[in-house]
C-alpha positions in Angstrom: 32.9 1.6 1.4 31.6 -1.0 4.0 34.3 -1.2 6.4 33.7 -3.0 9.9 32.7 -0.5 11.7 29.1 -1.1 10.0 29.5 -4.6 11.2 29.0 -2.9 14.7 26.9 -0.2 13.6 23.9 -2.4 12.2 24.8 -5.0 15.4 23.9 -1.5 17.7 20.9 -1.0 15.7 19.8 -4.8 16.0 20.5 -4.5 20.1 18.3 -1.6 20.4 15.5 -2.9 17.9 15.3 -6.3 20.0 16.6 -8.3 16.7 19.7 -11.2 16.6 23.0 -9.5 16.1 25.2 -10.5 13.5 27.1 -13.4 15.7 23.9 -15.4 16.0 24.9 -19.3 14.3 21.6 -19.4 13.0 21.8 -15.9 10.5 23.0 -17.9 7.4 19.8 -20.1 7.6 17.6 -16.9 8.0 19.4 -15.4 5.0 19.2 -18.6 3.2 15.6 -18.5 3.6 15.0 -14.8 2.8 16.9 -15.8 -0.4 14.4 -18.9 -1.3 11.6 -16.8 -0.2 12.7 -13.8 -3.2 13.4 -16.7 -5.8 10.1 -17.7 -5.9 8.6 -14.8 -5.7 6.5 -15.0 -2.6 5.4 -11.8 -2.1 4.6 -10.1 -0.1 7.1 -11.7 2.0 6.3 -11.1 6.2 9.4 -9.8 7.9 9.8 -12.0 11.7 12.2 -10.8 13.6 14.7 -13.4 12.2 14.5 -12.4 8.7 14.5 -9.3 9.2 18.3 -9.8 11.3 19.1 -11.2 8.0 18.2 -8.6 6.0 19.6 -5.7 7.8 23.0 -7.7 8.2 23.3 -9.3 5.1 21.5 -7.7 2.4 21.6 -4.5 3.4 25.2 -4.2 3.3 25.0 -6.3 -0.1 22.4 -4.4 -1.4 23.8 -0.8 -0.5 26.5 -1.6 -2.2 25.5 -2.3 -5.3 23.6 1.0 -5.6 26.7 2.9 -4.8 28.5 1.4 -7.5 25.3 1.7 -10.0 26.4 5.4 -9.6 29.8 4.9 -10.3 29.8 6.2 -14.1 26.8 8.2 -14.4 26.2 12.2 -14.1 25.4 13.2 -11.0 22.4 16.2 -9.9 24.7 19.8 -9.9 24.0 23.0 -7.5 24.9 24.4 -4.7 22.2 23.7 -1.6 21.1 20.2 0.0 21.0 17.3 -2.7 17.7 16.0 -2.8 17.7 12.2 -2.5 14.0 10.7 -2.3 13.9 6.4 -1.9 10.8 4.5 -3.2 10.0 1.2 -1.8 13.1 2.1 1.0 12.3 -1.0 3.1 15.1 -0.7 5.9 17.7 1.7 4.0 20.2 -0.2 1.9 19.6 1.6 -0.7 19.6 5.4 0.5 22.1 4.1 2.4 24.3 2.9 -1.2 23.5 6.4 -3.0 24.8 8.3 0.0 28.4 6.2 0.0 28.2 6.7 -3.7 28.1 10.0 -3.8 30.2 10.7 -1.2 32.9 8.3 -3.2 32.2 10.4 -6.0 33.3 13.5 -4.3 29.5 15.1 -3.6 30.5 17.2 -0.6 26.9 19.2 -0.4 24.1 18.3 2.4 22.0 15.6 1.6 17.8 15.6 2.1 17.0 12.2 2.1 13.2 11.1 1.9 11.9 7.4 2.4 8.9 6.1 1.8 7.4 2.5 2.2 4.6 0.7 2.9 6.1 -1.0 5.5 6.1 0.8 8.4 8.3 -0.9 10.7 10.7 -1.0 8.1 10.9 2.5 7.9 11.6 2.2 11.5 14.6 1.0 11.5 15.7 2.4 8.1 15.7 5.9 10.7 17.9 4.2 13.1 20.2 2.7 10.6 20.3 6.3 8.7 20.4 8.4 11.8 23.6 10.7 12.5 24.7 9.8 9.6 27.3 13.5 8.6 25.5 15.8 6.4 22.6 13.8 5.6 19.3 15.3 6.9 16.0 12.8 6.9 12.8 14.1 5.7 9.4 13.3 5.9 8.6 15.8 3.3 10.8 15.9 -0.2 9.3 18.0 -3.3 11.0 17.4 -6.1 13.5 15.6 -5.6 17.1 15.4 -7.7 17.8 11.6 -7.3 15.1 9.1 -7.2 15.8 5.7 -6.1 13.7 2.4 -7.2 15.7 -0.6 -6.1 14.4 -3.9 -5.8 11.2 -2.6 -6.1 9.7 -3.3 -10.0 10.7 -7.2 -8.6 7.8 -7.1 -6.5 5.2 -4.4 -7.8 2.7 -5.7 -10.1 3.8 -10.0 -9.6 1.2 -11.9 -11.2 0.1 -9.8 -13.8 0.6 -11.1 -17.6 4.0 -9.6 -18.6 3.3 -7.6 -21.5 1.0 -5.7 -18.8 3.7 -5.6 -15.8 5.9 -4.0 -18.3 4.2 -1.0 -19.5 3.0 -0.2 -15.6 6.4 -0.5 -14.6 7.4 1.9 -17.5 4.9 4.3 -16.0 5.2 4.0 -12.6 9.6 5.4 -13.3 8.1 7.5 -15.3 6.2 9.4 -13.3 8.8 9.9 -10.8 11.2 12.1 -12.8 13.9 13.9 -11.3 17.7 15.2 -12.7 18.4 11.2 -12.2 16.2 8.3 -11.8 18.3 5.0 -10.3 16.6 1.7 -10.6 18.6 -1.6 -9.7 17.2 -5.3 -9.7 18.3 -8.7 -9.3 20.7 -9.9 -11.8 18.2 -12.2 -13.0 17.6 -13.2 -16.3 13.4 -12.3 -16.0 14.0 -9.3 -13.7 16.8 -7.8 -15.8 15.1 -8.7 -19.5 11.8 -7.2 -17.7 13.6 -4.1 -16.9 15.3 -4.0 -20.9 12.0 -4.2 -22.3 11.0 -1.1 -19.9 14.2 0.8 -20.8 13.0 -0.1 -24.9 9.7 1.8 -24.0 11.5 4.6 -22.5 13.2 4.9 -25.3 10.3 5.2 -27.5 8.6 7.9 -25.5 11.9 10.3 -25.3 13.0 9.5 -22.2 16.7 10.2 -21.7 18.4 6.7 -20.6 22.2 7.3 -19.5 23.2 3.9 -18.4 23.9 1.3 -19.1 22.8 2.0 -22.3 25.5 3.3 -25.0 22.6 3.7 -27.7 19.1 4.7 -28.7 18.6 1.6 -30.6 16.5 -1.5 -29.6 18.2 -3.4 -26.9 19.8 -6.2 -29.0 20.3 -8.3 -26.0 16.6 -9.3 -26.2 16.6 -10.8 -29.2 17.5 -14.4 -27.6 16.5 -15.5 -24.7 19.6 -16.5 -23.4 20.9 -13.3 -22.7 19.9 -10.3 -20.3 21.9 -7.3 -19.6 23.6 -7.3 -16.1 26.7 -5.8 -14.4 28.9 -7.8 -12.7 31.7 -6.3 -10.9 34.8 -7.9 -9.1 33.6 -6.1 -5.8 33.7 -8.5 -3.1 31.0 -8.7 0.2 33.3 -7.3 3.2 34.9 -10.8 5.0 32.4 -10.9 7.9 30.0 -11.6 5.8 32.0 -14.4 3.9 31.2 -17.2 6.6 27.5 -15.8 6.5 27.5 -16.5 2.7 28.6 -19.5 3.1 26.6 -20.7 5.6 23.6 -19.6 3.1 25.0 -21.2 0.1 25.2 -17.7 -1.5 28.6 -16.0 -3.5 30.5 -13.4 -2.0 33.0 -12.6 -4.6 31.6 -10.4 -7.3 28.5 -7.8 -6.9 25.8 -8.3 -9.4 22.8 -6.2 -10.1 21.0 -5.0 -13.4 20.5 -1.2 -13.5 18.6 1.4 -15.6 19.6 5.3 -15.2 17.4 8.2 -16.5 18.1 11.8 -17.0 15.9 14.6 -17.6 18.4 15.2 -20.7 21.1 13.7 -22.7 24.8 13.2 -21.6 27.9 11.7 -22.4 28.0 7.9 -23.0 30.9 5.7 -23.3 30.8 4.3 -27.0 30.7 0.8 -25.6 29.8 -1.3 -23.1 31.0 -5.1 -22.1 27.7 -7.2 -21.8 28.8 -10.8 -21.4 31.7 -13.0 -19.9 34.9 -11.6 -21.1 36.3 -14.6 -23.5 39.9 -14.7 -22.6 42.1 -18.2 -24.7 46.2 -18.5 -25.2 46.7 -15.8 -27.0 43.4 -14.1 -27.1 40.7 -11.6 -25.6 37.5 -11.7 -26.8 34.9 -9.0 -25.0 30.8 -8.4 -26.0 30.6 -4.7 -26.5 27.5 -3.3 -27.2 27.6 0.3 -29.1 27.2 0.7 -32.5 30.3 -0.6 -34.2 30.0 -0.9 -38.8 26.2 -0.7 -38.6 25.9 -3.2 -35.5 25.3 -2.7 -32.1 25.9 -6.1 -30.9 29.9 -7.3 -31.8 32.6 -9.8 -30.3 36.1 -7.6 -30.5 39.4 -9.1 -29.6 43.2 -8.3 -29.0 45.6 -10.5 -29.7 48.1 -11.0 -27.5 50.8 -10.4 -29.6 49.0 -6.7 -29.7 49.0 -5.8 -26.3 50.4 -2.6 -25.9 50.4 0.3 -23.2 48.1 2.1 -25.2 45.8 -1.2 -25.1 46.6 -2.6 -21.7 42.7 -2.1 -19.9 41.6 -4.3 -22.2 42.3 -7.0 -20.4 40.8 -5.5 -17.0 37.3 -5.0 -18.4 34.8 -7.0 -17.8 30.7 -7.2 -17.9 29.3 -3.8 -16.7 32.3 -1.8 -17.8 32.3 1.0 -20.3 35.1 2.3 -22.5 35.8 4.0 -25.2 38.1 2.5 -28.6 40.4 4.6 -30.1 39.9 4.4 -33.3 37.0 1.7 -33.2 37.0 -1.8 -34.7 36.4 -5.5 -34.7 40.2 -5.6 -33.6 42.0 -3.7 -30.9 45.8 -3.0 -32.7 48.6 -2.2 -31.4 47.4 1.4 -31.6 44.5 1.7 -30.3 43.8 3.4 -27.6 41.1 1.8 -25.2 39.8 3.9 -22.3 37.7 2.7 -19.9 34.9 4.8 -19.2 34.8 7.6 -16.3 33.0 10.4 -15.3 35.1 13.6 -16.0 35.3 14.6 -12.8 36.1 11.1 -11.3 39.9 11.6 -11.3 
């Protein structure tokens, strides 16, 4: 998805911006301190020319693809003419630059309209050069009603300060007034930034508004009934190896792509039945999993196979982990023998 020839694409774009390339020594300090800088929330955060090396070769890569994956098992816009993609809050293009290799890995052939907008001009700047030429995506100034609308890593930033009860319900506005045929919106996989965006999901909810992922039911998110928990994916996706030194150098993971997500229709779809939402529990002899879908009147329940169970028809049970969906056939606090587990996929994933 990021192969390394985007190494020495973004390394062009630096060159002709007058930014480091991604061989300076110093770029896992800048990213290092970009990193401290979004942990403490100190924004708005002012983009030198070293930061912003590190966040067009490191977290635009990182952050890109996360959004492609956050459209891994959700419907996507139909028809016929140009997709229209629009990007709030774009910053420098990681994540127009996610949808478009997710939905080109999803098999979306058709021309894509792609509209940015920001604040930040200069970012925008070099979101053009990054996103320039890029086959059979067109970039817009203008984009009326769009059919994908993009919010990602913005709700961490909009409204910081305010009391939380407050930030909540202007955050539930602010995606709901951008509607489309799909709204994305991905944040840190933190434990205030994703439980922010469950309680903003919960008032979606409440007002009608179609939630498609990650979500398997219409019920109160029960991971917010302790505070120990949050809703997150984490997928065994690993940063491409260039940036594995740069990681390091940082003090930041590699292995593993984390992100929580919210995805909102304009109508119901197709859900998987369940969805893992912690650490898969795996002992001698036992798998334990967290699914969340409504399972004997809860929506909140440990299931686990027994090893002495595993059976072809049960064999992904052991591959899923936090983020995945799936479907149990039949369903129950035990996975026999029999049962058929299915992880979840769009129909026309293949």
């Amino acid at each position: 998805m990021i192969d390394a020839s985007w190494r020495e694409r973004l390394d062009a774009v630096a060159s002709s911006a007058g930014l480091p390339t991604s061989r300076h020594p110093r770029l896992g300090d800048w990213v290092r301190g970009v990193s401290d800088a979004y942990n403490q929330a100190a924004f708005p955060l002012r983009w030198t020319p070293e930061r912003t090396a590190a966040r067009l070769h490191f977290f635009l890569p990182r952050d890109a693809m996360k959004v492609a994956t956050a459209l891994r098992d959700v419907p996507l816009p139909e028809g016929d003419g140009p997709l229209r993609l629009h990007d709030f809050g774009a910053g420098i293009g990681a994540s127009a630059l996610g949808a478009v290799l997710g939905l080109r890995a999803r098999g979306v052939s058709r021309p894509i309209r792609l509209g940015l907008s920001d604040s930040d001009a200069a970012g925008l700047a070099l979101a053009a050069r990054v996103l320039g030429g890029l086959p059979g995506v067109e970039l817009s100034r203008e984009l009326s009603l769009p059919d994908l609308v993009l919010f990602s890593n913005v709700l961490v930033e909009v409204d910081h300060g305010r009391p939380e009860p407050a930030r909540i319900e202007a955050h539930a506005r602010l995606v709901q007034n951008h509607r489309a045929s799909l709204v994305l919106v991905v944040e840190p996989a933190l434990r205030d930034c994703a439980r922010r965006l469950q309680a903003v999901r919960d008032r979606l909810v409440a007002a009608g508004v179609p939630v498609l992922a990650p979500c398997t039911h219409d019920a109160p998110c029960p991971l917010l009934r302790r505070d120990t928990d949050w809703c997150h994916d984490d997928l065994p996706v690993d940063l491409p190896p260039w940036l594995h030194p740069v990681a390091r150098g940082a003090g930041l993971r590699w292995q593993g792509l984390t992100y929580a997500r919210l995805v909102l229709g304009q109508a119901p779809a197709a859900r998987p039945c369940f969805r893992v939402v912690a650490p898969p529990r795996d002992s001698r002899g036992r798998k334990e999993r967290l699914l969340c879908g409504t399972l004997d009147g809860d929506v909140l329940t440990w299931v686990d196979r027994l090893e002495k169970h595993a059976s072809e028809a049960n064999a992904a049970w052991a591959t899923l982990g936090r983020g995945d969906g799936l479907d149990l056939v039949p369903a129950g606090r035990r996975v026999e023998p029999a049962t058929e587990v299915h992880p979840w996929r769009r129909p026309h994933d293949g």
